[in-house]
C-alpha positions as CSV (number, residue, x, y, z in Angstrom):
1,X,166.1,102.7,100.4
2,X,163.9,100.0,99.6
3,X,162.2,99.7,95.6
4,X,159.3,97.3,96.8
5,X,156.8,98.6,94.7
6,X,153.3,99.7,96.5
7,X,150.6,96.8,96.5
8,X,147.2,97.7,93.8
9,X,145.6,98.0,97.0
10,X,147.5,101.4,98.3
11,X,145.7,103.0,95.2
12,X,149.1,103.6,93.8
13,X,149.4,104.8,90.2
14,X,151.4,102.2,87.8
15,X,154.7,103.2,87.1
16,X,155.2,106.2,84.9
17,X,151.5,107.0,85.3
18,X,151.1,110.5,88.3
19,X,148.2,110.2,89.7
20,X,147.4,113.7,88.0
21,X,147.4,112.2,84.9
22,X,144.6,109.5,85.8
23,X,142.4,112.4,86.6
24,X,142.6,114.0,82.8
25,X,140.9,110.6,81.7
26,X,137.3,111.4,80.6
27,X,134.2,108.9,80.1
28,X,134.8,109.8,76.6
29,X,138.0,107.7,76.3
30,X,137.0,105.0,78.1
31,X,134.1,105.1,75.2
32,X,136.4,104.9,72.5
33,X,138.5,102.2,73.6
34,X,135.3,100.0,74.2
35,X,134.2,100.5,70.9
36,X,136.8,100.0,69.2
37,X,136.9,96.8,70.7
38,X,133.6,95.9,70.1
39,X,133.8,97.2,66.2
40,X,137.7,96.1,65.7
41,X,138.1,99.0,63.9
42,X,138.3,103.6,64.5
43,X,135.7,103.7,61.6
44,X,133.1,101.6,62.7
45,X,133.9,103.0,66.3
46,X,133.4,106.4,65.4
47,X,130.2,105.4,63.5
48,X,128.4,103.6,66.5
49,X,129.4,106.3,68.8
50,X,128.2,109.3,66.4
51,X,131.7,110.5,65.9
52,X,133.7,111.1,62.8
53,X,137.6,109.1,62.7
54,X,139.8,111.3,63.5
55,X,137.9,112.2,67.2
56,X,138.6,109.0,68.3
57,X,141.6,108.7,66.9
58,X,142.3,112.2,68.9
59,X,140.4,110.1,72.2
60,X,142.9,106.9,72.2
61,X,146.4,109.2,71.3
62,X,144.9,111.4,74.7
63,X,144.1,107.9,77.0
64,X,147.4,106.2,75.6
65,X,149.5,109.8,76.8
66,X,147.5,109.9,80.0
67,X,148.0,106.4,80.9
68,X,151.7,106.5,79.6
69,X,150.7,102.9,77.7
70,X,150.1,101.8,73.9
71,X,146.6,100.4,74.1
72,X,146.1,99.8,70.4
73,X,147.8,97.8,67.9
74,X,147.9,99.6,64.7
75,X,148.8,97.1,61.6
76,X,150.4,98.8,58.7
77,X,148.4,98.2,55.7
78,X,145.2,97.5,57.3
79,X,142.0,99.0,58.9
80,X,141.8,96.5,61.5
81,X,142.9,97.2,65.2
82,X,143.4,95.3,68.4
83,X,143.9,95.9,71.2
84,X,147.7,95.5,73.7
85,X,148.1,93.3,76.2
86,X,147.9,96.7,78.5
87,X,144.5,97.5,76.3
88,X,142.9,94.4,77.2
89,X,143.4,95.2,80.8
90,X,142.0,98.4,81.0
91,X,139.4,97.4,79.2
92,X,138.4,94.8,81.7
93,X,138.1,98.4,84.6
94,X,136.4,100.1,81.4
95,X,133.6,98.1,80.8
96,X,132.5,98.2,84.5
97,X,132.9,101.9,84.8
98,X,130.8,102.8,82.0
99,X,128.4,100.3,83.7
100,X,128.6,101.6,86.6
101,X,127.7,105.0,84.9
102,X,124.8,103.4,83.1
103,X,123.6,102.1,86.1
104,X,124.0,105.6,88.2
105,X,122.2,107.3,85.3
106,X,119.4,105.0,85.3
107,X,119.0,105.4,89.3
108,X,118.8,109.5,89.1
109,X,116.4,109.0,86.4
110,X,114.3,107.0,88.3
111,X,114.7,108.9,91.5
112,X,113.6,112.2,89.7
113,X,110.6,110.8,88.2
114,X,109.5,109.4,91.5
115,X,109.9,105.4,90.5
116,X,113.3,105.5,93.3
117,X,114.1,106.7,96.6
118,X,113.3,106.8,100.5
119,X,109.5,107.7,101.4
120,X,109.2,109.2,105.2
121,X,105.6,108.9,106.1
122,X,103.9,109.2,109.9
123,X,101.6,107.3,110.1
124,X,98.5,106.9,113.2
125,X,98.0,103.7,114.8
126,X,94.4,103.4,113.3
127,X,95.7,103.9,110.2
128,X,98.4,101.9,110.1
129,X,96.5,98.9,111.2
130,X,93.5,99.4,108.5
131,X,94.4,101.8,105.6
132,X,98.4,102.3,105.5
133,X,99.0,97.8,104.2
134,X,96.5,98.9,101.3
135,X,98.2,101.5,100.3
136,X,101.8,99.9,100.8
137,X,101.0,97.2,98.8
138,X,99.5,99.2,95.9
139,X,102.3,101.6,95.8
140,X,104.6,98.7,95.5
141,X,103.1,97.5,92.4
142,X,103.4,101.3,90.6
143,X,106.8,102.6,92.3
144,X,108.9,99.3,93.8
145,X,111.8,101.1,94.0
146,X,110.6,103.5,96.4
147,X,111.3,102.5,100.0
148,X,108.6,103.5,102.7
149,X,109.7,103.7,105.8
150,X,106.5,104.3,108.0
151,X,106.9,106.0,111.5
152,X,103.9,105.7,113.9
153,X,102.6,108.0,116.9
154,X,99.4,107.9,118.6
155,X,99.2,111.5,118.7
156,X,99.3,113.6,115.3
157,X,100.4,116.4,116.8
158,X,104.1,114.9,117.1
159,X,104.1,113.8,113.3
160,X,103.0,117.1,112.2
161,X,105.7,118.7,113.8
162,X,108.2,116.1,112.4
163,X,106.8,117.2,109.2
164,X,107.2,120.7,109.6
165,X,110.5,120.0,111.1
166,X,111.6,117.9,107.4
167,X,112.0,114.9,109.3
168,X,109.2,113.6,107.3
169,X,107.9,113.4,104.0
170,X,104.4,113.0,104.4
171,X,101.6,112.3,107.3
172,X,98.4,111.1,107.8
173,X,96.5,112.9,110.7
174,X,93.3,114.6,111.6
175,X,91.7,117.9,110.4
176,X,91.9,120.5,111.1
177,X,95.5,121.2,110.3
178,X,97.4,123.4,112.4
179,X,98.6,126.8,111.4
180,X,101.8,127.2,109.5
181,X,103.5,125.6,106.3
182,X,101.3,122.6,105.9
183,X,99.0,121.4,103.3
184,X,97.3,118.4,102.8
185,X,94.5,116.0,100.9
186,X,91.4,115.2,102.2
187,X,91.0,111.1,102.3
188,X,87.9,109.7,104.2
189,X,85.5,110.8,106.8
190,X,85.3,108.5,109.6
191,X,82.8,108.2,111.3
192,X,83.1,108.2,115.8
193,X,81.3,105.2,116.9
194,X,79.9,104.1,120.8
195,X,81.8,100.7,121.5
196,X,79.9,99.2,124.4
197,X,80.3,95.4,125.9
198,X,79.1,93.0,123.7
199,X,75.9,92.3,126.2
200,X,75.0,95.9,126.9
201,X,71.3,97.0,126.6
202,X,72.5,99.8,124.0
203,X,74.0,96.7,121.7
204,X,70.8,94.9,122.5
205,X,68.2,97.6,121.8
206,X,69.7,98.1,118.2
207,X,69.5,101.3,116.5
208,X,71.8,104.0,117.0
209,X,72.3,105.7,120.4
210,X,72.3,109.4,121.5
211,X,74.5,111.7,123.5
212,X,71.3,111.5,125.9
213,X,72.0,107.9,126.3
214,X,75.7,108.6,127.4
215,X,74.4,110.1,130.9
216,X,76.3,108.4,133.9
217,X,78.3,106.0,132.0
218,X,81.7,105.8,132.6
219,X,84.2,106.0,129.2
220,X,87.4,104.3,128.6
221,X,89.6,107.6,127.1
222,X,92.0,107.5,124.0
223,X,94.9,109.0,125.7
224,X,96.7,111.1,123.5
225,X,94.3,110.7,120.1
226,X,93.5,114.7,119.5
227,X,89.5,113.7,117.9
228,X,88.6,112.7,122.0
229,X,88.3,115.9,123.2
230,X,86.3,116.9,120.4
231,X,84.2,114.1,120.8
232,X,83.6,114.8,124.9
233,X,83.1,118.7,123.5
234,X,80.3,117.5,121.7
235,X,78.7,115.2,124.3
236,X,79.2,118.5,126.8
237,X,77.3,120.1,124.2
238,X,74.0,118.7,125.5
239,X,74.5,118.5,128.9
240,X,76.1,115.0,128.8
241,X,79.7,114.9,130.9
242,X,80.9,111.3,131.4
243,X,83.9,110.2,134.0
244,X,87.1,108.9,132.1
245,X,87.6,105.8,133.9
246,X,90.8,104.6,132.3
247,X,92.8,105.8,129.6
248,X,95.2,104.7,126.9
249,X,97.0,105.3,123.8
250,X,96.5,101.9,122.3
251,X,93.4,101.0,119.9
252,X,93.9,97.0,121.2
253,X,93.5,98.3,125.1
254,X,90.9,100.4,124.8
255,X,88.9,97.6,123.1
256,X,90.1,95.1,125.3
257,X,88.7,96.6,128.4
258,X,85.5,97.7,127.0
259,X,85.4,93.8,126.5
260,X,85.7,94.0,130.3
261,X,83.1,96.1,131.6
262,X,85.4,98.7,132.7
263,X,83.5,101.7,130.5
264,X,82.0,102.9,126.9
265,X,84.4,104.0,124.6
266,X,83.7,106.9,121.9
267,X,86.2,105.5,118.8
268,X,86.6,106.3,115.1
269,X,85.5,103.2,112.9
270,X,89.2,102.7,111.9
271,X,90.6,102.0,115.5
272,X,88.7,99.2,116.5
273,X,87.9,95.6,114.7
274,X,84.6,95.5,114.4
275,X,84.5,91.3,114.9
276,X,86.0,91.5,118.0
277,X,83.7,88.9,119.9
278,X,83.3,91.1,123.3
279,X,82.3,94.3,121.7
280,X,79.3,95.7,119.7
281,X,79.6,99.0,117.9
282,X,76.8,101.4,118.2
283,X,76.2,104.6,115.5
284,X,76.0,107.9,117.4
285,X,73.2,109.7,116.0
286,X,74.6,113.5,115.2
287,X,78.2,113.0,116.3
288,X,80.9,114.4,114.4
289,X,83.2,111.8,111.9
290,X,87.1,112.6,112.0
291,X,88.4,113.9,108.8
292,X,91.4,111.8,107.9
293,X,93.6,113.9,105.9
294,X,97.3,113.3,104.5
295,X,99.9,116.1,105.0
296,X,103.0,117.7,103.6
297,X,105.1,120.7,103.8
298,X,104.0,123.7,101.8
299,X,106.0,126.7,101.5
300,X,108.4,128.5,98.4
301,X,111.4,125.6,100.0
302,X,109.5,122.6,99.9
303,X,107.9,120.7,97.3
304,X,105.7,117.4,97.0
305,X,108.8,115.5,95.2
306,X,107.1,112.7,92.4
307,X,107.4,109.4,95.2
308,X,105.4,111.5,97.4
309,X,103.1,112.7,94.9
310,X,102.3,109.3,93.7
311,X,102.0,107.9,97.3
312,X,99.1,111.2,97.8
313,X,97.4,109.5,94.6
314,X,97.5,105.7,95.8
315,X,96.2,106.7,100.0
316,X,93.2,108.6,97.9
317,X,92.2,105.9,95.3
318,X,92.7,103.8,98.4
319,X,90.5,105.5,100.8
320,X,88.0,106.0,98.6
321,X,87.5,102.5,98.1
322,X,87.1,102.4,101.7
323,X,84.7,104.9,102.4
324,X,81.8,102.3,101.5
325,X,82.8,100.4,104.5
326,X,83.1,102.8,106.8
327,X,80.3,102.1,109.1
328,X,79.3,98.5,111.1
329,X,77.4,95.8,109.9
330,X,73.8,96.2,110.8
331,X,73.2,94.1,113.8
């Protein structure tokens, strides 16, 4: 039978030390031995930690049993202490595990009061190209230690029900909500613009144009973007029913081949770039904005934790500072 001892990296106890016994040591040992370190005596220890003597002396005589080691030397005839050889060495573990404790209670502190964590937020493409890098950056400056971690879909629909489903924290979409646990903040209105070629004769004309003057065109369709049917419900409104030449889910290719002749588009002011050099953007007299709204679970088993809470606070002051600049230079 071999007595090769078991490498530190088995996790082995030392010898005469059961790993039962390791677990009976408390953070309030580890204390004592640190301060009396630090103070060089059980006096001053017990006086920097808020205890009286004899409770530390009552702390070391508990580590030393559980660790099966003198950790202290005790000379007669004085009140100073030091520590063993063996002392030294645990105190070298020591001061990183009450670190590490320090640390760990800082993080949960921070977590709990929102400055610390993981942020889920969906996130449309119009808004992740135009409002979401506003609000990133000024929610870095008031909670860096939250992570965001954006997820995009050009259909609302889908985040909502990633939402509902917990796999998100928060997203932004369009009102109305559906029904069910869901709650939300209003953030901007924004308002559904005609994006024609940039030589058409309704960028020409200037002014804003009409359902009337939507007859017999031929529109380039957001795919899955839930505001286009309410937009061709309003044009049916007054007799006005164009043909959807082309669709797509993209803001970029929808512009792109307006640029190109192939159709009119009806967008929301925050999915196209209004400098794009082969489009004009043209106000729709009467037609109805999108209301851009930021989302949550509701519900007695979910509640806006503090990150999410101050990122609903920083997309507000942020869309309000955009709501000035909502509509298109005047031509």
């Amino acid at each position: 039978m071999s007595d090769e001892r078991p490498s530190a990296g088995t996790g082995a106890a030392p010898p005469g030390v059961t790993r039962d016994a390791w677990l009976g040591v408390e953070v309030r040992h580890l204390q004592a031995l640190a301060a009396i370190a630090r103070e060089g005596s059980f006096r001053e220890a017990a006086e920097s930690l808020g205890y009286v003597q004899s409770a530390i002396s009552q702390q070391i005589a508990q580590l030393e049993r559980l660790v099966d080691t003198r950790l202290i030397e005790r000379s007669r005839g004085s009140a100073a202490v030091d520590l063993t050889p063996a002392g030294r060495l645990l105190l070298e573990h020591v001061e990183e595990i009450l670190a590490r404790y320090a640390r760990a209670g800082s993080e949960l502190a921070a977590l709990s009061a929102g400055r610390a964590g993981r942020l889920r937020v969906g996130v449309l493409p119009s808004v992740a190209g135009r409002v979401l890098p506003r609000v990133l950056l000024r929610f870095a400056e008031e909670c860096p230690d939250v992570q965001v971690v954006p997820s995009e879909s050009a259909a609302d629909a889908e985040l909502l029900d990633e939402l509902a489903a917990g796999e998100l924290d928060l997203a932004f979409c369009e009102l109305p909500l559906p029904e069910g646990e869901l709650a939300c903040t209003e953030l901007l209105e924004d308002p559904l613009l005609l994006l024609v070629p940039a030589d058409h004769p309704l960028a020409r004309r200037g002014g804003a144009a009409t359902a009337a003057d939507l007859a017999g065109l031929e529109l380039v369709a957001y795919g899955r973007w839930r505001g286009q049917r309410t937009a061709l419900d309003w044009l049916a409104a007054r007799g006005v029913e164009p043909t959807v030449a082309f669709s797509s889910d993209h803001n970029e290719s929808v512009q792109t081949l307006v640029a190109a002749g192939t159709g009119v588009a009806l967008a929301p002011y925050l999915a196209v770039d209004a400098a794009h050099p082969g489009t004009a953007l043209v106000p729709l007299e009467g037609a109805p904005a999108r209301i851009v709204a930021l989302a949550w679970r509701s519900g007695e088993d979910a509640e806006l934790s503090p990150a999410a809470n101050a990122f609903r606070v920083v997309a507000r002051a942020v869309c309000h500072e955009l709501a000035g600049a909502m509509l298109p230079p005047p031509r």
